[in-house]
ZAZA-778168 format. One record per residue (C-alpha): residue in one letter; z, y, x. Coordinates in nm, 3 decimals. Layout:
<sites>
<resn:A, Z:Z, Y:Y, X:X>
...
</sites>
This chain:
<sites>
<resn:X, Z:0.000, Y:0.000, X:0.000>
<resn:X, Z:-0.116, Y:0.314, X:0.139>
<resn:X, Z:0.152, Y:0.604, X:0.109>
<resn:X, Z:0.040, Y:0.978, X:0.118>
<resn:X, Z:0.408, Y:1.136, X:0.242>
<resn:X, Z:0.351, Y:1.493, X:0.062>
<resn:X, Z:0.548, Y:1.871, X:0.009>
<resn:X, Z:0.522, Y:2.098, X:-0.232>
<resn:X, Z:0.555, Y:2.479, X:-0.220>
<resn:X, Z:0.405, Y:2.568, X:0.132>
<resn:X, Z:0.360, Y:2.959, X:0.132>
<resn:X, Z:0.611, Y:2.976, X:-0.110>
<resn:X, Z:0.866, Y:3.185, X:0.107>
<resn:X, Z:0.894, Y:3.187, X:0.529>
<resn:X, Z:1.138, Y:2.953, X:0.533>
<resn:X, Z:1.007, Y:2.744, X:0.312>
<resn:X, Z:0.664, Y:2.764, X:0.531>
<resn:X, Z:0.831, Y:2.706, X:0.841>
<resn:X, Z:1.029, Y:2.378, X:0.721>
<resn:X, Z:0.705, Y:2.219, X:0.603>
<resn:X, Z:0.504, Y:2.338, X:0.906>
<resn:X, Z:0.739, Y:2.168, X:1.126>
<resn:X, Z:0.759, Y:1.836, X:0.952>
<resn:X, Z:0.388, Y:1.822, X:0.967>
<resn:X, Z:0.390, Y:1.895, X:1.339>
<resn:X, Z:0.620, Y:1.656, X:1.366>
<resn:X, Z:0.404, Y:1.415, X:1.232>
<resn:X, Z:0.661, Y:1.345, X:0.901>
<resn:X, Z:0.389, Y:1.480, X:0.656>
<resn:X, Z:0.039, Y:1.393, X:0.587>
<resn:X, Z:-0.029, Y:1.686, X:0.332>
<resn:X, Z:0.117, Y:1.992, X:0.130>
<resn:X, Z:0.055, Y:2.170, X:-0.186>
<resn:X, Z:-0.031, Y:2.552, X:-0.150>
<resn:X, Z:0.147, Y:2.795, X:-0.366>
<resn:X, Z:-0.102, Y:3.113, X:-0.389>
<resn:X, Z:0.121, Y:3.386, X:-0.572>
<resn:X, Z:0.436, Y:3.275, X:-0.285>
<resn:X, Z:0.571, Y:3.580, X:-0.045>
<resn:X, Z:0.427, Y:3.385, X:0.227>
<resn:X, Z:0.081, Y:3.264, X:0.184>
<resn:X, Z:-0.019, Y:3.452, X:0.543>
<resn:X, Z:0.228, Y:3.205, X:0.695>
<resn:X, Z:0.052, Y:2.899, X:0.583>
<resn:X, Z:-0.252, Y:3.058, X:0.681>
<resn:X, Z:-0.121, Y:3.119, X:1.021>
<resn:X, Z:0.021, Y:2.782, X:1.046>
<resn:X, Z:-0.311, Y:2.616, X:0.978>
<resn:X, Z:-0.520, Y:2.788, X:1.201>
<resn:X, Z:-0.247, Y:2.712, X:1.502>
<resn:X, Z:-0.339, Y:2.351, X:1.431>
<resn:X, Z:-0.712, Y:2.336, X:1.396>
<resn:X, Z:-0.726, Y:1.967, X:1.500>
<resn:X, Z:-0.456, Y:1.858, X:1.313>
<resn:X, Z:-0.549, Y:1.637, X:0.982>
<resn:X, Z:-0.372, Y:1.809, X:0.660>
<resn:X, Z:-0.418, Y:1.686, X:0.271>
<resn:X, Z:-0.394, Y:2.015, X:0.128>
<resn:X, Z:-0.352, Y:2.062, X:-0.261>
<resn:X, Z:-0.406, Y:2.356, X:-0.437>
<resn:X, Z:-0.059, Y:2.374, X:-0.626>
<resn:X, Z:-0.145, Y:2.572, X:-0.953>
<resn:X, Z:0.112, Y:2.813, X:-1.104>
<resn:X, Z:0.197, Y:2.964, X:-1.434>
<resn:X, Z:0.606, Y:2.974, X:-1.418>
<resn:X, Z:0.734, Y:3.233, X:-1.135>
<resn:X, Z:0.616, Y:3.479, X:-0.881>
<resn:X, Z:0.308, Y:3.759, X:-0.930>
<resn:X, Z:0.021, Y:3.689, X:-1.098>
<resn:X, Z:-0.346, Y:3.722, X:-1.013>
<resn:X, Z:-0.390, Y:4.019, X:-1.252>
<resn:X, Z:-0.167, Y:4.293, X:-1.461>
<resn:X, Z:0.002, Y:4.229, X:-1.762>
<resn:X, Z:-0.242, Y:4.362, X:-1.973>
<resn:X, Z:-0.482, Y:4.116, X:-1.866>
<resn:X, Z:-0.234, Y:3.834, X:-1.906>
<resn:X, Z:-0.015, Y:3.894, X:-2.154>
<resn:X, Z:0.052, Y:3.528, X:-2.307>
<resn:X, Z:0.151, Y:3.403, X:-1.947>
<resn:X, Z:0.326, Y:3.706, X:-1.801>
<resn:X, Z:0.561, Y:3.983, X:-1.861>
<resn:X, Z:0.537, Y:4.315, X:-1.899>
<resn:X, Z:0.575, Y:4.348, X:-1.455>
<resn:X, Z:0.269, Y:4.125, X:-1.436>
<resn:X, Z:0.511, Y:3.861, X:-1.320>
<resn:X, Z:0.445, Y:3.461, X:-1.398>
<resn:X, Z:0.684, Y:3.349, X:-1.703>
<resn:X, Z:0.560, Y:3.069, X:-1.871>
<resn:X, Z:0.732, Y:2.761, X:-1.944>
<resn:X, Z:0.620, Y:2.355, X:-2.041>
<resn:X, Z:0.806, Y:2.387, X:-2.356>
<resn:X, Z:0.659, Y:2.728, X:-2.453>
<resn:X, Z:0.332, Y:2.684, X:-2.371>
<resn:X, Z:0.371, Y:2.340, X:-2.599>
<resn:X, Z:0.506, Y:2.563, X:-2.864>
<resn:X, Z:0.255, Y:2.816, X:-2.838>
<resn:X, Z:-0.051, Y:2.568, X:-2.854>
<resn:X, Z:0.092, Y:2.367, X:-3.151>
<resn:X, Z:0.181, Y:2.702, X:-3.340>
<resn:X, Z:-0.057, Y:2.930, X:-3.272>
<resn:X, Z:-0.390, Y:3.004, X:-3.459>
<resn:X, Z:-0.693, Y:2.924, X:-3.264>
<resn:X, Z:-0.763, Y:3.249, X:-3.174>
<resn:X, Z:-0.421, Y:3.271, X:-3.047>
<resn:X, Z:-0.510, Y:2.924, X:-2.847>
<resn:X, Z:-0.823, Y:3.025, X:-2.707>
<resn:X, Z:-0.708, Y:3.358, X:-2.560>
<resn:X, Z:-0.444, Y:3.140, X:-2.368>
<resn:X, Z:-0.731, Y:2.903, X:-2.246>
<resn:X, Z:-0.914, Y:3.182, X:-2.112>
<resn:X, Z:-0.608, Y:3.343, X:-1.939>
<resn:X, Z:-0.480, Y:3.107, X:-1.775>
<resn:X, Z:-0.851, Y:2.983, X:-1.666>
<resn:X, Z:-0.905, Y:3.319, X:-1.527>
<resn:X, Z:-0.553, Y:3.303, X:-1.318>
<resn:X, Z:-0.592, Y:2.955, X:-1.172>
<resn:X, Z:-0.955, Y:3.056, X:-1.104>
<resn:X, Z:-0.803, Y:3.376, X:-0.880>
<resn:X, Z:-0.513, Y:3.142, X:-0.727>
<resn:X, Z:-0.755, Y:2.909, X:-0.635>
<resn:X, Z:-0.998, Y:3.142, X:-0.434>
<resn:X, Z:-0.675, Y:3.292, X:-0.243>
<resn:X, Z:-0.541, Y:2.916, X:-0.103>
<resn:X, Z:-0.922, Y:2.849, X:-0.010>
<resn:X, Z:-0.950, Y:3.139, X:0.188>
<resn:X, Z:-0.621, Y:3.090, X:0.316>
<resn:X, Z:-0.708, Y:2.770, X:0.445>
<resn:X, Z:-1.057, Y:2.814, X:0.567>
<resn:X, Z:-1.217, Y:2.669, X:0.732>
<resn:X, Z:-1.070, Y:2.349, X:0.619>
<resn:X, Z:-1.127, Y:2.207, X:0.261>
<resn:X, Z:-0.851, Y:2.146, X:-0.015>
<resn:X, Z:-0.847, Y:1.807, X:-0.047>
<resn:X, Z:-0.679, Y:1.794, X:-0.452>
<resn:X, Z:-0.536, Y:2.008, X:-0.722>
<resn:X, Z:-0.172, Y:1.954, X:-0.921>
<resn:X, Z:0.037, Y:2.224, X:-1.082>
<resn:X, Z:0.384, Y:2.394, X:-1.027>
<resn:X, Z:0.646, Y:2.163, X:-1.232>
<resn:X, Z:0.340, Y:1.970, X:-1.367>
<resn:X, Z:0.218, Y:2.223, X:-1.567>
<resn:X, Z:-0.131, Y:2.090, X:-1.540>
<resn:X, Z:-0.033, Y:1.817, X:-1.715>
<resn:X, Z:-0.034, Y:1.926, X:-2.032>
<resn:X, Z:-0.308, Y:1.774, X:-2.222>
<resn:X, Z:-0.502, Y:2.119, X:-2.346>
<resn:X, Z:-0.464, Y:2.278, X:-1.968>
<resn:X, Z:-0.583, Y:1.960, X:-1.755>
<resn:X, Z:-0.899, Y:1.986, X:-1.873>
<resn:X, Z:-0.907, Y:2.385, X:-1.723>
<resn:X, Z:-0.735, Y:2.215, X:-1.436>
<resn:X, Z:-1.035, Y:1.930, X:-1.333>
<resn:X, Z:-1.311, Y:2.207, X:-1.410>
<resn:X, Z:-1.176, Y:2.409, X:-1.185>
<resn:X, Z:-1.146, Y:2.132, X:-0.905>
<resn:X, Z:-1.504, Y:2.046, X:-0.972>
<resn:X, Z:-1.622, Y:2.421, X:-0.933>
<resn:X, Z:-1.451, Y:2.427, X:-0.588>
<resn:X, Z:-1.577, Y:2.133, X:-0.532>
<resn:X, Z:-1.199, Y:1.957, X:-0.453>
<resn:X, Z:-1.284, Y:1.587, X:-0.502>
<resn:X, Z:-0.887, Y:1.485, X:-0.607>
<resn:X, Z:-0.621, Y:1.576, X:-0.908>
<resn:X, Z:-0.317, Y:1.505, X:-0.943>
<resn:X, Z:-0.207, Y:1.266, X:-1.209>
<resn:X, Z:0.165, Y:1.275, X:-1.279>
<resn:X, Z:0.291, Y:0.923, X:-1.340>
<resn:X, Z:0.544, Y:0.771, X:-1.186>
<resn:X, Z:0.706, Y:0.388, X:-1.282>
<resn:X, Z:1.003, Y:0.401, X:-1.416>
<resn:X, Z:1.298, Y:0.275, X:-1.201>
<resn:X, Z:1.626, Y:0.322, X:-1.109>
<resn:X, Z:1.803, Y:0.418, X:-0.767>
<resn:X, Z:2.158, Y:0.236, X:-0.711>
<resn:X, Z:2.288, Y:0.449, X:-0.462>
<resn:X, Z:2.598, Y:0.608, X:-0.632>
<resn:X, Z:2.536, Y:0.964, X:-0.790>
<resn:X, Z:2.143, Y:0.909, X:-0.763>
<resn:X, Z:2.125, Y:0.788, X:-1.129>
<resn:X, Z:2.414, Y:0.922, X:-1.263>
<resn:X, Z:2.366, Y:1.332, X:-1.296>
<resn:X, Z:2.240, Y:1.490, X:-1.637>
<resn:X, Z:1.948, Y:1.620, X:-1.424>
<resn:X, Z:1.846, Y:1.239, X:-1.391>
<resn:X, Z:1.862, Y:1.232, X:-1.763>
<resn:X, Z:1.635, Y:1.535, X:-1.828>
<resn:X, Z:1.410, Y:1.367, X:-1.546>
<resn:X, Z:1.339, Y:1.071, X:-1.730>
<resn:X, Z:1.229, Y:1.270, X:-2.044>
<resn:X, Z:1.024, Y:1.492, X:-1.824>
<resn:X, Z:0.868, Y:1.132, X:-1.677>
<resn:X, Z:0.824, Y:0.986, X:-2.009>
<resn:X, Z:0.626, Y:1.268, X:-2.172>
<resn:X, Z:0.412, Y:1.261, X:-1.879>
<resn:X, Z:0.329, Y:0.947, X:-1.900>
<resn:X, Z:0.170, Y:1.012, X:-2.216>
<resn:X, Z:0.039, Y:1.272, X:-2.056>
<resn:X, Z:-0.161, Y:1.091, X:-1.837>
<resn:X, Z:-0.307, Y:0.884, X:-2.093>
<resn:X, Z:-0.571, Y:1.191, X:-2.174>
<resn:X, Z:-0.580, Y:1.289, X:-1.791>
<resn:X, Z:-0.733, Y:0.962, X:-1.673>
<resn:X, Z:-0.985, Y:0.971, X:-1.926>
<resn:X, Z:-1.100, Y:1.333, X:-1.808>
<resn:X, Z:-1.010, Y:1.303, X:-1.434>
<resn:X, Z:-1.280, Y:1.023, X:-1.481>
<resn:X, Z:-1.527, Y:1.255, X:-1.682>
<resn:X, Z:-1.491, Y:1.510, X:-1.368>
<resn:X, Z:-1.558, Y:1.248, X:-1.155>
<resn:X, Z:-1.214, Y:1.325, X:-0.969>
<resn:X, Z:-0.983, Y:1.049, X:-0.788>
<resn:X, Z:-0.612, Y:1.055, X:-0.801>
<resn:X, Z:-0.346, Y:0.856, X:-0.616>
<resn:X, Z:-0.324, Y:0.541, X:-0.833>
<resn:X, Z:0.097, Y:0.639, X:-0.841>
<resn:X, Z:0.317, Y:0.945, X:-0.803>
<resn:X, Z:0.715, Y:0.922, X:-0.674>
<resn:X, Z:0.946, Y:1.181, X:-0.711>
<resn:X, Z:0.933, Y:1.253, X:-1.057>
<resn:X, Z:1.225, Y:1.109, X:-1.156>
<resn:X, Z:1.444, Y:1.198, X:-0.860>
<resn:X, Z:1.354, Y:1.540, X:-0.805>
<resn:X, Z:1.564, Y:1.750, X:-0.644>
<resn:X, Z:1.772, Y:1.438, X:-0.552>
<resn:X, Z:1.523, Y:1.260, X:-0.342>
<resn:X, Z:1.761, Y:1.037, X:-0.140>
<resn:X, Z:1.568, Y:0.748, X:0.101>
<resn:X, Z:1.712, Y:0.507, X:-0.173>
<resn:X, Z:1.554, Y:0.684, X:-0.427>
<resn:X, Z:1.237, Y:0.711, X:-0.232>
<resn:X, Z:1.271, Y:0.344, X:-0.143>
<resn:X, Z:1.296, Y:0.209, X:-0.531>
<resn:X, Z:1.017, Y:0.412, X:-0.659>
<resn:X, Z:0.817, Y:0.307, X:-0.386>
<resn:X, Z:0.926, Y:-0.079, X:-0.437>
<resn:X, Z:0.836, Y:-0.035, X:-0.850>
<resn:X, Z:0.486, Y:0.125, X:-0.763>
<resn:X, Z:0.384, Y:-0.180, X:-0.540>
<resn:X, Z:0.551, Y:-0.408, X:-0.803>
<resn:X, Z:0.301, Y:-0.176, X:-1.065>
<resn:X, Z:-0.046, Y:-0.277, X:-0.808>
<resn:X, Z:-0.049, Y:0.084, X:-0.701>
<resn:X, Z:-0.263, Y:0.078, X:-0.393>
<resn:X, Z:-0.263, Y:0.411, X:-0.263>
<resn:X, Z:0.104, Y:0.670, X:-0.369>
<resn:X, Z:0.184, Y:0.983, X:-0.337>
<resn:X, Z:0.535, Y:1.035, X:-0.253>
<resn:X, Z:0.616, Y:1.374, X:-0.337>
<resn:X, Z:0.896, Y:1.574, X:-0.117>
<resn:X, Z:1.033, Y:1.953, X:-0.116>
<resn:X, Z:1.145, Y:1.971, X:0.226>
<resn:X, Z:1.143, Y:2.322, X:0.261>
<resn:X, Z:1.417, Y:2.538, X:0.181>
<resn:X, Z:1.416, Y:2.929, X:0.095>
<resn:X, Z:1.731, Y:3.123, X:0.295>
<resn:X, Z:2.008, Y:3.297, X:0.099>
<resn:X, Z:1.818, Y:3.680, X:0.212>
<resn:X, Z:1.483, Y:3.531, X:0.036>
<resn:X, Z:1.670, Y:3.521, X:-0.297>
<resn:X, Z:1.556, Y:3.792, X:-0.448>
<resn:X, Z:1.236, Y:3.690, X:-0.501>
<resn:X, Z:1.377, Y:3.524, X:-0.758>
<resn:X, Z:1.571, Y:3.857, X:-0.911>
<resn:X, Z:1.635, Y:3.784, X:-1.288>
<resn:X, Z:1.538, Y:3.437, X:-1.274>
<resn:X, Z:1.802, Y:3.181, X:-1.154>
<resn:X, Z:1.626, Y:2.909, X:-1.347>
<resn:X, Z:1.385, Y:2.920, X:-1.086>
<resn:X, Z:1.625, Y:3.010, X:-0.804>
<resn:X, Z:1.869, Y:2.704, X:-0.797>
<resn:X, Z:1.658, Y:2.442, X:-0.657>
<resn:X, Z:1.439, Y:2.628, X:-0.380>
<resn:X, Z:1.763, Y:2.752, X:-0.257>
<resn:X, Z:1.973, Y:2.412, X:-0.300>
<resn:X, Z:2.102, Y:2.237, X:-0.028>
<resn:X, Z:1.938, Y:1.901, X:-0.185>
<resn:X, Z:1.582, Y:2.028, X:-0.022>
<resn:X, Z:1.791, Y:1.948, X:0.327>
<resn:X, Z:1.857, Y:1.612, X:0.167>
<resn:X, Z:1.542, Y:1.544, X:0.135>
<resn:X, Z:1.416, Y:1.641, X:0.482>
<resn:X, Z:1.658, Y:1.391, X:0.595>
<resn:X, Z:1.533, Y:1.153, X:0.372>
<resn:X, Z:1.180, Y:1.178, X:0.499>
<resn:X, Z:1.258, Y:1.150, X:0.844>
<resn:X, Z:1.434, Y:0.857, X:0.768>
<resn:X, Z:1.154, Y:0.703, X:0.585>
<resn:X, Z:0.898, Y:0.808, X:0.899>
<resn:X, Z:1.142, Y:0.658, X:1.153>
<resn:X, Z:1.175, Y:0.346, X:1.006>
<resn:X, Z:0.804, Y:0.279, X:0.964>
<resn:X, Z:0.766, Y:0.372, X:1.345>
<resn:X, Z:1.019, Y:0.087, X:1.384>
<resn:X, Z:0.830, Y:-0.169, X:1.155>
<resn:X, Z:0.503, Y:-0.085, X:1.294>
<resn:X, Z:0.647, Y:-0.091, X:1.676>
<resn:X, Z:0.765, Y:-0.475, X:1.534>
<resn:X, Z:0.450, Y:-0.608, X:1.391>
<resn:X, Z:0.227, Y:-0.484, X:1.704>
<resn:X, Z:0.536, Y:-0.641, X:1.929>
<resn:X, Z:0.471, Y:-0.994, X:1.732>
<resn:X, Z:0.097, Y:-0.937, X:1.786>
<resn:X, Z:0.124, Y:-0.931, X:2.135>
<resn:X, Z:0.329, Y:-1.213, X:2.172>
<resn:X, Z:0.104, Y:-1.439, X:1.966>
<resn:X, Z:-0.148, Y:-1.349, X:2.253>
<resn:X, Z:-0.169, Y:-1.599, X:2.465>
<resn:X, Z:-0.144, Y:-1.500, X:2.862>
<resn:X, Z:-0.433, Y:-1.465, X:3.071>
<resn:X, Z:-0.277, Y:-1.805, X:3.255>
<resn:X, Z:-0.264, Y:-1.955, X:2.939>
<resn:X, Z:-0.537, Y:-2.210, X:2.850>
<resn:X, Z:-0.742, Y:-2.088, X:2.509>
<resn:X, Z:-0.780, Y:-2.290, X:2.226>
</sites>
């Protein structure tokens, strides 16, 4: 089974940058989602062009819930507030589509098209001259079944040959406290709806002619990504046939001074700022280290299956 080790939220904030810069020097990552409205998207750029020889799976990591939009509020005004800042929400937008008139419905089509359209010209240019590799969406957004459509368009148009699909098996980590906070509770609602989710985003990833990663871990552990969380959702994926995972991370960690991007919104402060992003830095070098070890073991067995040059051959 082939597993793509992956962060969100590069560009996001410095620190955040520089914590997911240095695990991928470091060999510990093979890709990273690109956030376009972060306070650091010049950082990632930076970052990239220090490494010009160094391969990167870079997703385009659309965003309707925090930061600056792409345009003014008056241009955006079902996805933003009246400071032209991001404010949408799974729920809401849910709401809004099941609720709304169609005109109401199409207006929010065509903004949000036109904003992920913008986002997605800024992380291209940003990481130019190398080529996004796949598309997913801040919190899953792009899950929802009347925006993943706008999402695999898009990923067509920019000719990005991968989307994210958000499914992940269920399972359950026995390491004490993994499984036993209310946010693992809320987690395996979130998992569940996007698993029916999915249902409609095969079906149109496949219309798009887009892959995905046949699994995705870290769903239901997010934000308490432990290595014997990692470990169990990794174990139920192969147990699944998954050949290829993504195992998504969020190793980087904004400083207490970077708060205030966040200003008025501690629903979307607590988690970039939590020390649980640490925890899962640790996690993933754990996870590297010991696959170093197991793959310094099988080529050790190889070579002493070979037989010695003053060894008759078969």
């Amino acid at each position: 089974m082939q597993v793509i080790h992956h962060s969100d939220d590069l560009g996001f904030t410095p620190a955040i940058t520089a914590r997911i810069l240095q695990a991928w020097r470091e060999g510990l990552l093979d890709g990273f989602s690109v956030l376009a409205n972060g306070s650091d998207l010049e950082g990632a750029r930076e970052g990239l062009a220090a490494e010009p020889d160094r391969e990167a799976r870079i997703s385009a990591h659309l965003n309707l819930f925090e930061g600056p939009a792409q345009f003014p509020y008056e241009r955006l005004p079902l996805i933003t507030d009246m400071d032209g800042q991001l404010n949408a929400s799974f729920g809401g937008l849910l709401r809004t589509w099941m609720l709304s008139p169609k005109r109401v419905k199409t207006m929010l089509l065509e903004q949000i098209e036109v904003e992920w359209r913008a986002q997605l010209e800024r992380i291209v240019a940003a990481c130019a001259p190398r080529k996004l590799s796949a598309v997913d969406g801040h919190l899953h957004f792009h899950m929802l079944p009347f925006l993943f459509p706008i999402a695999a368009k898009l990923a067509r148009e920019f000719e990005i040959p991968e989307i994210r699909i958000a499914r992940e098996p269920l399972h359950v980590s026995w390491r004490a406290g993994d499984s036993l906070s209310p946010a693992f509770a809320v987690n395996v609602i979130k998992n569940l709806v996007l698993r029916v989710c999915a249902r409609s985003a095969r079906r149109v990833a496949s219309e798009h002619d887009l892959r995905a990663p046949d699994a995705l871990v870290g769903l239901l552990y997010t934000g308490r990504m432990t290595e014997t969380a990692a470990r169990a959702g990794l174990a139920a994926a192969q147990r699944c046939g998954a050949q290829r995972v993504e195992l998504l991370l969020h190793v980087g960690r904004a400083t207490p001074d970077e708060a205030l991007r966040w200003k008025g919104r501690a629903d979307a402060a607590s988690f970039p700022l939590s020390a649980a992003r640490d925890a899962e830095y640790a996690a993933l070098q754990a996870l590297r280290a010991d696959g170093a070890r197991a793959r310094e073991s099988r080529a050790d067995e190889s070579r002493a299956d070979e037989p010695r040059a003053d060894e008759p051959r078969a």
